[in-house]
C-alpha positions in Angstrom: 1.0 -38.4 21.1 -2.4 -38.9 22.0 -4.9 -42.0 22.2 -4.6 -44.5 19.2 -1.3 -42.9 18.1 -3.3 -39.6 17.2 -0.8 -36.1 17.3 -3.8 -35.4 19.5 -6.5 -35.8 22.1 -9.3 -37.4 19.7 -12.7 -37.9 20.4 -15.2 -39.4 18.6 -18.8 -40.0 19.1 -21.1 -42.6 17.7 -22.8 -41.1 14.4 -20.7 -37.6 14.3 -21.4 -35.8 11.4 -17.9 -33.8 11.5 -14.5 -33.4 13.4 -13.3 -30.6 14.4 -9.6 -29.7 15.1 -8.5 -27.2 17.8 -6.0 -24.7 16.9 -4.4 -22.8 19.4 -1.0 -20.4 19.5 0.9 -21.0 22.9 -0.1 -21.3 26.4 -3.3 -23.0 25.7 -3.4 -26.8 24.6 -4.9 -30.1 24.4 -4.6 -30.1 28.5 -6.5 -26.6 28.7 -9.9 -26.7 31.1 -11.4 -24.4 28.5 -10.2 -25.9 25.7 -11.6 -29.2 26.7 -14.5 -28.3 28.2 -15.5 -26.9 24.9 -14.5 -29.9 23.0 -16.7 -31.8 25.7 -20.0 -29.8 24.6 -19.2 -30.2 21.0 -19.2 -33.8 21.4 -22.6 -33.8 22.9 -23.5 -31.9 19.7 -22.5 -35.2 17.8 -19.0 -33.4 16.9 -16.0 -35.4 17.0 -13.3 -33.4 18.5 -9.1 -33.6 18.0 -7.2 -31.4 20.6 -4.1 -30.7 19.5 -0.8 -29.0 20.4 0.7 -26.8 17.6 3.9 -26.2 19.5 6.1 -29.4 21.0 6.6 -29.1 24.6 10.6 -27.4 24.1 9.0 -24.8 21.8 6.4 -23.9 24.7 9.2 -23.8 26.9 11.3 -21.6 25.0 8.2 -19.4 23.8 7.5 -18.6 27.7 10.9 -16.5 27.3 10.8 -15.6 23.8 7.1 -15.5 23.0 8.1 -15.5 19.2 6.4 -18.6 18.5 3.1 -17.5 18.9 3.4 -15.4 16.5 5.0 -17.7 13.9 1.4 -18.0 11.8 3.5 -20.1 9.1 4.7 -22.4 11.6 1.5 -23.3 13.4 -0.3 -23.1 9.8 1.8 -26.0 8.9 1.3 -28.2 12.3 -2.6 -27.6 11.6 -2.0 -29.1 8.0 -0.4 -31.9 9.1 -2.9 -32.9 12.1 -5.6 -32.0 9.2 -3.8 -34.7 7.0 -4.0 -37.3 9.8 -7.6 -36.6 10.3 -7.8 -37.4 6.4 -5.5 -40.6 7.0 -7.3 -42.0 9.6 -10.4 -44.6 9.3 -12.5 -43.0 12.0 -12.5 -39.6 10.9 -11.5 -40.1 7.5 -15.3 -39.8 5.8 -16.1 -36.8 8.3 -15.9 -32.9 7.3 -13.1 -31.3 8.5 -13.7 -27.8 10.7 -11.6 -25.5 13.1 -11.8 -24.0 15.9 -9.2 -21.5 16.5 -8.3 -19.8 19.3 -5.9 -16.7 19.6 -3.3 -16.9 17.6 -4.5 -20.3 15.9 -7.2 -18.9 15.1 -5.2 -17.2 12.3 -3.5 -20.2 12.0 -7.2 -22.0 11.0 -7.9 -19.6 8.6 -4.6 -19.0 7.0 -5.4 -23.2 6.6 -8.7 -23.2 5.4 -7.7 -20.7 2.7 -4.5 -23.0 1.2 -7.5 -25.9 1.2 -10.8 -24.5 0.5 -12.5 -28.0 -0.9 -11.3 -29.3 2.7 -12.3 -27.4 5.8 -16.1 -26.9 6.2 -16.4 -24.1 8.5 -14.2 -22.1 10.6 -15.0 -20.5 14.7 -13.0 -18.3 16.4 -13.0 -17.7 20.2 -10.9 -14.4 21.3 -8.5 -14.7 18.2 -6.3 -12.9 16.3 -7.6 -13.2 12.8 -6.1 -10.3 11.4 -2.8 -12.2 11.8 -3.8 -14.2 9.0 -3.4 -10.9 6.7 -4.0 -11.6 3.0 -4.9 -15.3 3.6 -8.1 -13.7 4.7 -9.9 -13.1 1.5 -9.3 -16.5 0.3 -11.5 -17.6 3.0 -14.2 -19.6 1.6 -15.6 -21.9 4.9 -18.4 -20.2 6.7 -16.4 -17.9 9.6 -17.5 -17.3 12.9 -15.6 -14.7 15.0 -16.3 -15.0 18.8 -15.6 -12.1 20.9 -16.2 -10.9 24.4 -17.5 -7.7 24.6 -14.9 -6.4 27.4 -12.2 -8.0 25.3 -12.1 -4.8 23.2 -8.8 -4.5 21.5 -9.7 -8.3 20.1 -13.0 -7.3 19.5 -11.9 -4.2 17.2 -9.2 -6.2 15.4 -12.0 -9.3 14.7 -13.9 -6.1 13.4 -12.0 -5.3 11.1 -10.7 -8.6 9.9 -14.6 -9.2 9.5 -14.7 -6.9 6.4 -11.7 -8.5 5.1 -13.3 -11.9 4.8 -15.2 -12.7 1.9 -16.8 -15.9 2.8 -20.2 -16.2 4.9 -19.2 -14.9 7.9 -20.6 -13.2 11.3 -19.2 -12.2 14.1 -21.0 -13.1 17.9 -19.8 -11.1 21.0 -20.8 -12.3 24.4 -21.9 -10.1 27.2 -19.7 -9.5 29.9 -17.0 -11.8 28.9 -12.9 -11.0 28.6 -10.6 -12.5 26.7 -11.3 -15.8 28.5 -14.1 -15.9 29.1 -14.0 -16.7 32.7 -17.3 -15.3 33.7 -20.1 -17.7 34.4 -21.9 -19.0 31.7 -19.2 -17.3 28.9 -17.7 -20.5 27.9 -20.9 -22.3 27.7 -22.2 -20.0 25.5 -19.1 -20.2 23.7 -19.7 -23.6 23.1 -23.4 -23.5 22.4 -22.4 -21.2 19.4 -19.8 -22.5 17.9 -21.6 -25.9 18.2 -24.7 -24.4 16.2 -22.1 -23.1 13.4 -20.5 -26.2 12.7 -23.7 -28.3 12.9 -25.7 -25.9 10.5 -23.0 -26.0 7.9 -21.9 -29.9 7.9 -25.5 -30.3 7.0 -25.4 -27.7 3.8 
């Protein structure tokens, strides 16, 4: 549990305009440098930020054997609805627009999410995901999608491709020079966060 009895690390800033909830598959949480380095920038953007773990610390455990979990879309669709519904719950982010920001396999998970709830979620970013995973949930899309990609990440990059003409909301896809997968390289995850921050802030507005 995080601060104030959130199922999270939640952050919010004085006049945000939205929150934004962090979905990720295994491996990468609430205690992830990237993950809250991100959050960090998207707070500066007047974003309130929940960093959440989709899996409970046995499941990561077992899923560094199994990796099964990661792959469970259902599963970690469900955890995201029910930190959504807590957001929803809870007097300081209650009156805010809800968004995502997926990465990986929760990235599927966000989307698979925002399609059961369309008069919820806001807008949706993905950094090095797997939205195909989300399959048919993908045409039910109707928050503005943005797909992040590194351009040497190019297995991702031709699977967000492809899951880009699948998605039938306003969507675009951004691919950063240079960067892999996690975006390591200088200046990749700042300009991850510099994009995904101009997504949500143009479409909490609209």
């Amino acid at each position: 549990m995080g601060q104030g009895g959130a199922p999270g690390d939640l952050a919010v800033p004085d006049g945000a305009t939205a929150v934004v909830l962090f979905a990720h598959g295994s491996g990468s949480g609430r205690h992830s440098p990237r993950n809250q380095a991100v959050a960090a920038a998207l707070n500066q953007h007047g974003l309130a930020t929940m960093l959440t773990d989709l899996l409970t610390e046995p499941e990561e455990q077992a899923e560094a054997h199994t990796r099964h979990l990661r792959f469970d879309i259902d599963l970690l669709t469900e955890r995201l609805q029910t930190a959504s519904a807590w957001l929803e719950r809870d007097p300081s982010t209650s009156h805010l627009p809800l968004c995502y920001f997926g990465a990986s396999t929760g990235a599927a998970a966000a989307l698979a999410a925002a399609a059961t709830t369309p008069e919820r979620v806001r807008a949706v970013v993905s950094r090095g995901g797997r939205p195909d995973l989300a399959h048919a949930a993908l045409a039910s899309v109707r928050a503005p999608t943005l797909l992040i990609v590194g351009s040497l990440d190019t297995t991702v990059l031709a699977l967000n491709r492809a899951a880009l003409d699948e998605l039938q909301c306003e969507r675009d896809m951004a691919v950063v020079e240079g960067a892999t997968h996690l975006f390591e390289e200088p200046g990749a995850l700042d300009e991850v966060a510099r994009l995904a921050g101009d997504w949500f802030e143009r479409h909490v507005r609209t």
